[in-house]
C-alpha positions in Angstrom: -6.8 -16.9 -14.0 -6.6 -16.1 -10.2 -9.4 -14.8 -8.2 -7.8 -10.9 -7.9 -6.3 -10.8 -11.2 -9.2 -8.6 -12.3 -9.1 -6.5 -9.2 -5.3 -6.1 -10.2 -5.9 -5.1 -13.6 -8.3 -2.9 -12.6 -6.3 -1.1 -9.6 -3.4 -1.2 -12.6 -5.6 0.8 -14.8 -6.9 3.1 -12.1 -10.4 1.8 -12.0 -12.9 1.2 -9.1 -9.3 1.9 -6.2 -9.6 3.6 -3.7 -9.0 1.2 -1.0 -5.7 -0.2 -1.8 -4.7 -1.5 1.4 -7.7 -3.9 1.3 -6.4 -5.1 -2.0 -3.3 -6.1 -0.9 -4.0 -7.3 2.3 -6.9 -9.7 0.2 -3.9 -10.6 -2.6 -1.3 -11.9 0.7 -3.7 -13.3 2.1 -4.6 -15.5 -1.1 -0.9 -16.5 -1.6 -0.5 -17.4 2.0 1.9 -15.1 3.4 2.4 -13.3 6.8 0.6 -10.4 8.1 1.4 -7.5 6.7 3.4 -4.5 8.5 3.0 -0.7 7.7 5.8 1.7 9.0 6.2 5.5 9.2 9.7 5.7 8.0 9.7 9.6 8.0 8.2 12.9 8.4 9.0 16.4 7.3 7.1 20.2 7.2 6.2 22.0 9.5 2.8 20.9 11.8 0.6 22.1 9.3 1.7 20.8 6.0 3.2 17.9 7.3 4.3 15.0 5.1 4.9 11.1 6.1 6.2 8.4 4.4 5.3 4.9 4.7 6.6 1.8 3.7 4.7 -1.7 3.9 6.3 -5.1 4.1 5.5 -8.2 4.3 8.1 -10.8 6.3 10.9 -8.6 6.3 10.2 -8.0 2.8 9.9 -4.1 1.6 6.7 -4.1 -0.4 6.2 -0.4 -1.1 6.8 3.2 -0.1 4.6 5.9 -0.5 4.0 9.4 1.2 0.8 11.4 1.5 0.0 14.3 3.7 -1.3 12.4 6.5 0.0 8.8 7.5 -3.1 7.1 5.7 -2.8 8.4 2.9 1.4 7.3 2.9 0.0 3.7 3.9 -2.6 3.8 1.2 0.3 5.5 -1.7 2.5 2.2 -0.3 -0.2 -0.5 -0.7 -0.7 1.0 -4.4 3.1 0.7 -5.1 3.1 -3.0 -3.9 0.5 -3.4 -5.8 1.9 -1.9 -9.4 4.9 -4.1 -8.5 
């Protein structure tokens, strides 16, 4: 059993997340592998309903996408995607 397989399990089940980009920046870091890299691949709306989306990879490698109405909450939506993975 590894040392975040019950954090996985329990971001997997919804329980105890809200800080998902902390997960996954803990579970690369435990595997060894490069920084991570959060990008804002596009926007749309108007100024006041704007919406972004993010996408987070790690060594050239697309981890996740997500979008959310401001760009940390599309970082945070992609971190939870690499995470379900």
């Amino acid at each position: 059993m590894t040392q975040l397989e019950p954090t996985i399990k329990k971001a997997a089940q919804g329980i105890g997340v809200e800080d998902y980009k902390t997960q996954l920046q803990e579970l690369v870091q435990l595997q060894g592998r490069g920084p991570l890299k959060y990008d804002i691949i596009a926007t749309s709306g108007p100024d006041h309903m704007r919406e972004f989306v993010a996408q987070v990879s790690c060594g050239g490698e697309v981890l996740g996408r997500g979008s959310g109405r401001s760009k940390k909450d599309a970082q945070q939506q992609a971190a939870r995607q690499a995470l379900n993975k």
